[in-house]
N, C-alpha and C positions, 0 to 999 in steps of 0.2 A: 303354192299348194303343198310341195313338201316340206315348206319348211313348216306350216299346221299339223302337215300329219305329227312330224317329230315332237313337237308342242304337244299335241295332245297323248302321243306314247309319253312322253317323258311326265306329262301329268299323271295319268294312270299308273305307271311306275312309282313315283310319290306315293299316292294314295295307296297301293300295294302295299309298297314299305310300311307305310305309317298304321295301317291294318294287323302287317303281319307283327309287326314290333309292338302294337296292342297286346296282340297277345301272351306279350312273357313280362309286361306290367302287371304288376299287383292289383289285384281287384277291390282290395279291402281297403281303409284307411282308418286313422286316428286322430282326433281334435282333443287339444286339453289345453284347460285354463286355470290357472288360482288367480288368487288375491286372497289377502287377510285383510278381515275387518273387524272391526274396535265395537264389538258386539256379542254378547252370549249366543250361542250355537242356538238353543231356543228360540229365541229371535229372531235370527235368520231363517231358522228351521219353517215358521210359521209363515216365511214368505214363498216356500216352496213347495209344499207338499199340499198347495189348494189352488188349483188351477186356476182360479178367477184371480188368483193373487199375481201370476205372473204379468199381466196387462200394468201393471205398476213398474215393471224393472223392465222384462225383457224388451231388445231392443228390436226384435221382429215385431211387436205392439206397436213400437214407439214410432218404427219407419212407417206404418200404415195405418192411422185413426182410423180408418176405416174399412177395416176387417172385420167381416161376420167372423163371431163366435156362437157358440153353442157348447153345453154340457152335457154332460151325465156322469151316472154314477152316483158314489158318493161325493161330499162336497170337499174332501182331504182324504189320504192315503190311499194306499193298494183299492186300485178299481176307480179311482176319480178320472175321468177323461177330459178332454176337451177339445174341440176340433175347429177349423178356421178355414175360411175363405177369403181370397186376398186375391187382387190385381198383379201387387207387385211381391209377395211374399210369397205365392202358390197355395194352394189345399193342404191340410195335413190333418194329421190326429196323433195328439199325444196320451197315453195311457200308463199310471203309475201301475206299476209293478212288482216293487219290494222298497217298502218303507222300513227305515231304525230310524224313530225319531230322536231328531237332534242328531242325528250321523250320516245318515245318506239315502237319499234318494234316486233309483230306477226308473226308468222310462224305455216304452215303446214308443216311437217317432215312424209315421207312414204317411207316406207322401205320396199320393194314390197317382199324383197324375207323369208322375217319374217310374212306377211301380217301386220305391226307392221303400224299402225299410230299414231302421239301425235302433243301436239301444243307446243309450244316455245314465249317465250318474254324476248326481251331484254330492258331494262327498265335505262332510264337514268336522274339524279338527282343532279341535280349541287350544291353544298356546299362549297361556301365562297370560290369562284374561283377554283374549284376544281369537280368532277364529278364520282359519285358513279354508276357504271356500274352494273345492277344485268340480271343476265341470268339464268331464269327458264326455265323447259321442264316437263308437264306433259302429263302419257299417262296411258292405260290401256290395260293388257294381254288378257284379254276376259276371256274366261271363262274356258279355260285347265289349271285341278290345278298342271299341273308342269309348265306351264310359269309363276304363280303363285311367284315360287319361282325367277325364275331372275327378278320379281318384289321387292321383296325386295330385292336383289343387283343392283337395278340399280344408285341407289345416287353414293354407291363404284364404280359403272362399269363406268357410264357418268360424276361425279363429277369429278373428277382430270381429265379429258379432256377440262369441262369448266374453270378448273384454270387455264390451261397451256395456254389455247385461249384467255381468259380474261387478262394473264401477257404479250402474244403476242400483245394484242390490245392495253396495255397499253404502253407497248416497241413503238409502231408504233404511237402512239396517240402523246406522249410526246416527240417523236425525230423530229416529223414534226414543222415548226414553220410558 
């Protein structure tokens, strides 16, 4: 019997720790991605600033044929939405927010059943016929120091989702002529 009690102090204790050390983690994080692709910024540009167009590249589409979508808005730039239900993806709503076409595209990212929101940009930079895609997403956990922690795994957790969507954009970019 005391050796349970001790067990279970010493569990409590853990969980203590790992609460209070939540708390002087970073709440915010940062995801970023490039690749260059053998593409005019145009081009690419027209794969990303029309919501219905990202079901072609991005690789959240591609994990789950069978995600409800839905739109509104306009059908391209500032004000275009699009929102998704998924099994294995979650809920979300994307909303453009500040288009430079052919340069970079903004985004609002809400993720209602996480309360999670962050912003997003896809950032495009053409180099001697050629075009450097970079896709960031920054957001912040608020203030529970155990979200804390999947703040620091989110680079791991969203990074290689934006490689596999960026090598899809670039498969799609450079096959079109």
């Amino acid at each position: 019997m005391r050796f349970l009690k001790n067990m279970l102090l010493a569990l409590l204790g853990l969980i203590l720790l790992l609460v209070v050390i939540g708390f002087f983690l970073p709440s915010g994080y940062h995801v970023s991605r490039s690749i260059v692709i053998a593409a005019p910024a145009e081009r690419i540009f027209a794969q990303l600033d029309a919501p219905r167009q990202w079901q072609h590249w991005s690789e959240w589409n591609r994990r789950d044929p069978a995600m409800q979508l839905s739109y509104a808005g306009p059908d391209r730039g500032v004000g275009a939405k699009w929102s998704w239900q998924s099994r294995t993806e979650g809920n979300g709503t994307m909303t453009f927010t500040h288009v430079e076409p052919g340069k970079q595209l903004e985004y609002e990212l809400i993720f209602p059943d996480f309360d999670s929101r962050s912003n997003g940009k896809l950032t495009l930079e053409e180099q001697g016929g050629q075009t450097k895609v970079t896709w960031s997403n920054d957001g912040d956990m608020g203030g529970n120091p155990l979200m804390h922690y999947l703040a620091l795994m989110m680079d791991g957790l969203v990074g290689p989702d934006f490689d596999k969507g960026l090598a899809n954009l670039k498969h799609l970019s450079e096959s079109q002529h």
